[in-house]
C-alpha positions in Angstrom: 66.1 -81.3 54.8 68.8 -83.6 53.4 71.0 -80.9 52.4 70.5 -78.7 55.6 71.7 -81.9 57.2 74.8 -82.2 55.0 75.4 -78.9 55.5 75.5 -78.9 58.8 77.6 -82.3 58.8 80.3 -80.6 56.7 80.7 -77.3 59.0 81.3 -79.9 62.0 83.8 -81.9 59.9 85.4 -79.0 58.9 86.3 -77.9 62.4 83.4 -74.8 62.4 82.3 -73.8 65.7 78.9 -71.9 66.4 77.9 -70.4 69.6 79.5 -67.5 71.5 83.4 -67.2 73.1 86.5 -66.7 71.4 88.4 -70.2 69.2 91.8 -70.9 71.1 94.3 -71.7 69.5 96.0 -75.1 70.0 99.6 -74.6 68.1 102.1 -72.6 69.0 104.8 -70.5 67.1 109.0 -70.4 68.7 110.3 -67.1 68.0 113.0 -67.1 65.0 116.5 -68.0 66.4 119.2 -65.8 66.2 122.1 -66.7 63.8 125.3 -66.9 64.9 127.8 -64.2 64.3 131.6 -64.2 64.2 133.9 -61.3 64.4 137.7 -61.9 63.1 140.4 -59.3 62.5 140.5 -57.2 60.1 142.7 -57.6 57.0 145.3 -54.7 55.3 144.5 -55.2 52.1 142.9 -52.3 50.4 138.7 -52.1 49.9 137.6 -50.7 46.5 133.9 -49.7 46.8 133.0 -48.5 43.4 129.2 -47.3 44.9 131.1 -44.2 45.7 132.7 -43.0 42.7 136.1 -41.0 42.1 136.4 -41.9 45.6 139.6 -43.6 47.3 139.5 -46.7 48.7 139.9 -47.5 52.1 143.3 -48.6 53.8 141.5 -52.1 54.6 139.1 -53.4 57.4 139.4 -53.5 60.9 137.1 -56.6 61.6 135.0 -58.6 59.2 131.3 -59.6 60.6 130.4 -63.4 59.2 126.4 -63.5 60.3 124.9 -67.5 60.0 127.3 -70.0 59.3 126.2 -71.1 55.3 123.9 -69.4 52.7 120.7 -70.3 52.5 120.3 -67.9 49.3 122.2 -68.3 46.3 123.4 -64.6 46.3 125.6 -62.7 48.8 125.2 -59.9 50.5 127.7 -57.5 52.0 128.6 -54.1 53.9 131.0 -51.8 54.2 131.1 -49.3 56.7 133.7 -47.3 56.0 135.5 -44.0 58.2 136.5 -42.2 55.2 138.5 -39.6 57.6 142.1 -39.2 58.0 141.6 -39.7 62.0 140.2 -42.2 64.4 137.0 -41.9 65.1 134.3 -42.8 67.9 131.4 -44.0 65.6 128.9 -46.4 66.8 127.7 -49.3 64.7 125.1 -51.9 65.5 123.3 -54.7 64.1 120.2 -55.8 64.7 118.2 -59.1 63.9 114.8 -57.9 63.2 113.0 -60.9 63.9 113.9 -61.0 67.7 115.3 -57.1 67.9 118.4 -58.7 69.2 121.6 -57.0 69.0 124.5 -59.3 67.6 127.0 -56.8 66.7 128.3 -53.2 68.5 131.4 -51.5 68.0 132.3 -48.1 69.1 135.3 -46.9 66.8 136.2 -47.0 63.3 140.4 -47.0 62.3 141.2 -43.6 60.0 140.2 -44.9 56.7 139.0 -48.8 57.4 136.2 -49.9 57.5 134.0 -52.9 59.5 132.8 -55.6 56.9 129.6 -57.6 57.3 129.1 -60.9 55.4 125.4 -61.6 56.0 124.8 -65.5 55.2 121.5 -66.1 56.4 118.6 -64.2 55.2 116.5 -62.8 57.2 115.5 -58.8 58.2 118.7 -56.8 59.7 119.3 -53.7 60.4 122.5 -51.9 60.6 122.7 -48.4 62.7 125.9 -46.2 62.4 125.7 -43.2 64.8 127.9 -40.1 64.9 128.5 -37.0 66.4 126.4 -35.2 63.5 123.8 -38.0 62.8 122.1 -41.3 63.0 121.8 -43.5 59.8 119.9 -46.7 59.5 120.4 -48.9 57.1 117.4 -51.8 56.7 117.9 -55.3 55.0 114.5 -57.1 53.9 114.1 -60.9 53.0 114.1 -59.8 49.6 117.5 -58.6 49.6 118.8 -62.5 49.9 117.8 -63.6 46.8 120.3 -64.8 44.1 122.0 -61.7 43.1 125.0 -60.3 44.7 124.5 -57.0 47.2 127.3 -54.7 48.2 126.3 -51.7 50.5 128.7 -49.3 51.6 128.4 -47.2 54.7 130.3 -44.1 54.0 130.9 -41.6 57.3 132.7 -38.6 56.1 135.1 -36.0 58.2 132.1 -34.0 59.5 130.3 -37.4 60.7 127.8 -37.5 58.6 126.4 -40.5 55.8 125.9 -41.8 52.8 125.5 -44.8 51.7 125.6 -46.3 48.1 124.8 -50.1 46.5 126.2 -52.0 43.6 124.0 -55.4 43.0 124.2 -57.7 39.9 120.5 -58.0 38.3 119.7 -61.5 37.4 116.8 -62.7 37.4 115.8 -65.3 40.1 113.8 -68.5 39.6 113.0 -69.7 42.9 114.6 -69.4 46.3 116.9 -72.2 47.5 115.4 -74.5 49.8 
């Protein structure tokens, strides 16, 4: 009898409810904030992406994307998305913060040869989407990209529109994230 007792003493202590209905619950979670983004001019100097080999590099960028204002990872992550075309072009790239679907970034056309750079300093889930007249590409960054290795991804859009896209990233291995 003692122990039923106990028992019963320690469900109620521990916050157990019996009886019928649904448990409500009392806390409440605010929706991850968006980071800020700033967009600056572009820069002439040439942009060797070595993910696509043999290639040429492009002339330079025509803006460069800073996303949060400090790391909160030890790495870096970047990307290039790059018009390798001898013409100006009307291709569509957006990013995406995945953890409000918010769009922080659009642009419409890409400089012959330049490219748009993003500088991601906060980690989090992103997604960049470059549309053309011959496809749609999506390109998807998880939490575990941000860790303490550096990620480059190029974006490559070709003269017939369509993508490819290539990574370089150092492999070292990672202790613990930074706080």
């Amino acid at each position: 009898m003692r122990r039923l007792a106990l028992l019963a003493c320690l469900l109620l202590l521990a916050g157990c409810q019996t009886g019928s209905g649904p448990v409500t619950p009392t806390a409440t979670t605010t929706p991850a904030e968006a980071p800020d983004v700033s967009v600056a001019n572009g820069s002439d100097d040439p942009i060797a992406l070595p993910m696509f080999r043999s290639l040429p590099q492009a002339n330079g960028t025509v803006e460069a994307v800073t996303v949060g204002s400090e790391r909160d990872f030890d790495g870096s992550v970047a990307v290039h998305v790059w018009n390798d075309a001898p013409k100006n072009r009307s291709i569509q790239v957006e990013l995406t913060y995945l953890s409000t679907n918010e769009s922080l970034y659009h642009q419409v056309g890409i400089p012959a040869d330049e490219a748009i750079v993003f500088d991601l300093r906060r980690s989090d889930q992103y997604r960049i989407t470059v549309t053309t007249n011959a496809t749609t590409h999506s390109l998807s960054l998880g939490r575990d990209t941000f860790d303490c290795n550096d990620h480059t991804f190029g974006v490559r859009v070709v003269s017939d529109g369509n993508v490819s896209t290539g990574e370089l990233a150092t492999e070292a291995a990672c202790v613990s994230p930074r706080k």
